[in-house]
C-alpha positions as CSV (number, residue, x, y, z in Angstrom):
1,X,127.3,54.2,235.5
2,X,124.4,56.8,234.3
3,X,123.1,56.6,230.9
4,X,121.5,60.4,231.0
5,X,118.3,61.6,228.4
6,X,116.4,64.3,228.5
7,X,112.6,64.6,229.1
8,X,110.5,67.5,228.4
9,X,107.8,68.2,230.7
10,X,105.7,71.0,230.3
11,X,108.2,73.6,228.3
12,X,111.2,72.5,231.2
13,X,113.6,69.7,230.9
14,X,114.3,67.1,233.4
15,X,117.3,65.3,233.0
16,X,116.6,61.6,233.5
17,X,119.3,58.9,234.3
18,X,119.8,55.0,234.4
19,X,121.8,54.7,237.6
20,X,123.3,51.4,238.4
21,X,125.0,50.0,241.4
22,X,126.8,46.9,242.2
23,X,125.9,45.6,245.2
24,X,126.6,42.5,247.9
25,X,124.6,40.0,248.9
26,X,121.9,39.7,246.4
27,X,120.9,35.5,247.4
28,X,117.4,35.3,246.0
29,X,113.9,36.5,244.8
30,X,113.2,37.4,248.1
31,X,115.8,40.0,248.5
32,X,115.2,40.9,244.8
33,X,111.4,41.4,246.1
34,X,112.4,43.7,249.5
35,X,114.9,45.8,247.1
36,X,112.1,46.7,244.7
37,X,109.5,47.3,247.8
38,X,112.2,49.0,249.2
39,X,113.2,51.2,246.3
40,X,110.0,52.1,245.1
41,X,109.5,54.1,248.7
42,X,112.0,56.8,246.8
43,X,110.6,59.9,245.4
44,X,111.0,59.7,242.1
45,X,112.6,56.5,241.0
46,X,111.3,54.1,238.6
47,X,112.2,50.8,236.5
48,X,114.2,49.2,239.3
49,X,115.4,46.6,237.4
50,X,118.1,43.3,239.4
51,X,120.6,41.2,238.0
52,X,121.1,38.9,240.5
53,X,124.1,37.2,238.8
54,X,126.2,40.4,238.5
55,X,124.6,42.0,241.5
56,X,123.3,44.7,240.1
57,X,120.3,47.1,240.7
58,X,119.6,49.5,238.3
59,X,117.3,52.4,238.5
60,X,115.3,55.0,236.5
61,X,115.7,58.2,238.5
62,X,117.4,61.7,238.7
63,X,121.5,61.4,239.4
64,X,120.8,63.4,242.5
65,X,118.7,60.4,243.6
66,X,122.1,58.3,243.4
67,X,123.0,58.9,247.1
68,X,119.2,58.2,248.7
69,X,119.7,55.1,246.3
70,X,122.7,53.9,247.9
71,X,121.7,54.8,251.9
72,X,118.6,53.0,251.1
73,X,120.3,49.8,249.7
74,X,122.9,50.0,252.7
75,X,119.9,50.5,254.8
76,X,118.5,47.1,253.9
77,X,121.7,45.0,253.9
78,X,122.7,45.7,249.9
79,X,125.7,47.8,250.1
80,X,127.5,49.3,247.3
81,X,129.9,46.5,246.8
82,X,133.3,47.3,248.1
83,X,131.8,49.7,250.4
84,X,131.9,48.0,253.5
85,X,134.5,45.4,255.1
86,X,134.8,43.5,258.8
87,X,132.1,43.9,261.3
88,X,130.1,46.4,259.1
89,X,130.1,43.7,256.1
90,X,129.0,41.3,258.6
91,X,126.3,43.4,259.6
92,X,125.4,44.2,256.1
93,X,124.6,40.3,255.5
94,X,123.1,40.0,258.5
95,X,119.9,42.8,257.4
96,X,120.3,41.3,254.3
97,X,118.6,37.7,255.5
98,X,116.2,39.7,257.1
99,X,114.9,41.6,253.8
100,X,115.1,38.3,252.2
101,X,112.7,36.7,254.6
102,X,110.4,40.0,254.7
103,X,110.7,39.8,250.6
104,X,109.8,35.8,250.6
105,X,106.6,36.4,253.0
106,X,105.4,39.4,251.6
């Protein structure tokens, strides 16, 4: 879902969007903590907001962000949920313990 507004910077206009994506395995403030390190490594992208509950990370960032937004999140064992199934799911979780433990020591 992308919420878009317009920024003026300098006589040119930026278009800015809230980008959200539902993700899987979201467990804790420590992978809440590695998803916002994580993020925040992207060009460009601000406001990375989590919902843990409905396992969503949302995003303050050009929509042609959206895709670096989702590799990165895949990346660290947050798929887009749906996205992945069988071994790769497994997988998925897998990383994601990791970047929780990296989030909780960090």
């Amino acid at each position: 879902m992308e919420i878009a507004q317009r920024l003026s910077i300098k006589g040119t206009f930026m278009s800015v969007n809230q980008i959200q994506v539902h993700v899987e395995n979201i467990k804790c403030g420590g992978c809440e903590k590695s998803i916002v390190n994580g993020l925040m490594s992207i060009e460009g992208l601000s406001n990375v907001v989590i919902d843990r509950e409905q396992q969503l990370v949302s995003v303050t960032a050009d929509a042609s962000l959206h895709d670096a937004l989702v590799a990165k999140l895949k990346s660290m064992g947050y798929p887009e949920h749906g996205s992945v199934s069988g071994l790769d799911a497994g997988l998925a979780n897998a990383k994601s313990f990791v970047s929780c433990a990296i989030g909780r020591v960090s």
